[in-house]
N, C-alpha and C positions, 0 to 999 in steps of 0.2 A: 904524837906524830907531828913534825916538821914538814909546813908549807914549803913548795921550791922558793917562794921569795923568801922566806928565811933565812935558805940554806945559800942564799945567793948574796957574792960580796958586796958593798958596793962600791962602782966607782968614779972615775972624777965628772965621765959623762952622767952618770944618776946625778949627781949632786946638781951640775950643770941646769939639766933637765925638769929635774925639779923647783930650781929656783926661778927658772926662765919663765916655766908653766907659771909659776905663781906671781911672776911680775906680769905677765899676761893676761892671769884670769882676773887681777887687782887692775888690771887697764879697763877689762869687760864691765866690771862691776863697777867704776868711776864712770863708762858710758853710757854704763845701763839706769845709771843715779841721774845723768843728767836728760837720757831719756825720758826718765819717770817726772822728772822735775817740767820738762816741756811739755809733755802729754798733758800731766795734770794741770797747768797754769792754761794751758790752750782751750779746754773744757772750761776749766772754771771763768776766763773770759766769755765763754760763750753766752754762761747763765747768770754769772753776776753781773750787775749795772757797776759798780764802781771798780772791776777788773778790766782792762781793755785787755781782749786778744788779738797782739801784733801776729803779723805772718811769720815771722818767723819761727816761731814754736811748733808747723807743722815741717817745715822744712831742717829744722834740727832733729825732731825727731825722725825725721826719713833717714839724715846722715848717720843721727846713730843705730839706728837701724842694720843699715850697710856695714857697717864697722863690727858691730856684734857676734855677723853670720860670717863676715870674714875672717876675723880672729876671733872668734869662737871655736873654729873648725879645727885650730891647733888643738886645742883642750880634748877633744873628743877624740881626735886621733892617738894625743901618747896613751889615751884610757882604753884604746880601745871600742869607744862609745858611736865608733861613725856607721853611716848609715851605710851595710853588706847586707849581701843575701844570704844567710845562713841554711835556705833552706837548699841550695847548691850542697853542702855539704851532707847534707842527708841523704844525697842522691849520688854520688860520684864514690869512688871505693875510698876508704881512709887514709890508702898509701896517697891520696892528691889532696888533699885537706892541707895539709902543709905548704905543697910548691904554689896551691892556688891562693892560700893567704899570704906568701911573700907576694905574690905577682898584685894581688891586692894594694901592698903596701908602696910595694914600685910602683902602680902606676899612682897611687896617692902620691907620691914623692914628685914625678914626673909633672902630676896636675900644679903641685905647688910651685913648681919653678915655670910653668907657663903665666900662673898666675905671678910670678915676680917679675919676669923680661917682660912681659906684655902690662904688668900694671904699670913697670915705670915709664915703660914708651905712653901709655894712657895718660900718666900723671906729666908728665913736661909736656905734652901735647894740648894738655887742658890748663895750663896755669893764665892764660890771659883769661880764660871763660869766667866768670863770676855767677854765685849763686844770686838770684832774684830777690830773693829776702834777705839775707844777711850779706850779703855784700861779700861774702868769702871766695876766694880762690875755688874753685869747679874740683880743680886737683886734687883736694883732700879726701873727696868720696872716692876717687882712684887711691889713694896713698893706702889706704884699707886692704886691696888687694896684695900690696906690696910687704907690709908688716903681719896679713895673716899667713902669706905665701911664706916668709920665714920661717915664723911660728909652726906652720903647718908641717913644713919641709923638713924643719929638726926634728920634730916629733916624729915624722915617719921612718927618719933615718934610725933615732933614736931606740923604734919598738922592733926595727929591723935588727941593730946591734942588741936588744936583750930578748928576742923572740919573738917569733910571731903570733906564739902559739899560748903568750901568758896575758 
């Protein structure tokens, strides 16, 4: 017996999608590296005498933080992995199980492009401000919103054009 994704072509959008998610989740994974790397040196300053722990390593790790939950969100979306209420489903007759996971997906779609006009209005609004510790541009905790809004947005267009339902 044959899976529907089996039996399903695929095409230039799958390819697309696929490669995009995976330059994406290899972004997450390079923040989540430098995360790990701040966290752990911020600690180990704490308690070793010959580490100093600069300020900076708590406010790196916040920004990657920020970055994470916002392009992370693409990931979970083309999976299918975001956060519904499934138990709606249980409850409403099966003919609306369908219309209610597109509407799902549109207003997913709809969130991400608020998160895109509104992070970039955020992000040129914020480029004089400066972080405290590292001395960096304000604007790049905004610019998160701007590249997960993308990421987010094709995905959801994405699960729209191969169903909502797989």
């Amino acid at each position: 017996m044959t899976s529907t994704k089996d039996t399903q072509e695929t095409t230039g959008f799958d390819i697309f999608a696929d490669r995009f998610s995976r330059l994406m989740i290899g972004l997450c994974v390079c923040i989540f590296a430098v995360m790990v790397f701040s966290v752990s040196y911020g600690v180990l300053g704490r308690y070793l005498p010959f580490v100093r722990a600069p300020r900076w390593t708590q406010e790196l790790a916040i920004l990657c933080m920020v970055w994470l939950c916002f392009v992370g969100t693409g990931a979970a979306v083309k999976d299918g992995r975001h956060v519904r209420m499934t138990v709606i489903e249980s409850i409403v007759p099966k003919s609306w199980i369908h219309p209610l996971r597109l509407f799902a997906y549109v207003v997913l779609f709809v969130v991400n492009l608020f998160w895109i006009v509104y992070g970039i209005q955020t992000t040129v609004l914020s480029q004089a401000s400066r972080m405290s510790a590292t001395g960096w541009p304000l604007s790049i905790t905004y610019l998160s919103l701007v590249i997960g809004g993308v990421y987010g947005a094709i995905m959801a267009v994405y699960r729209i054009y191969k169903g909502v339902d797989q």
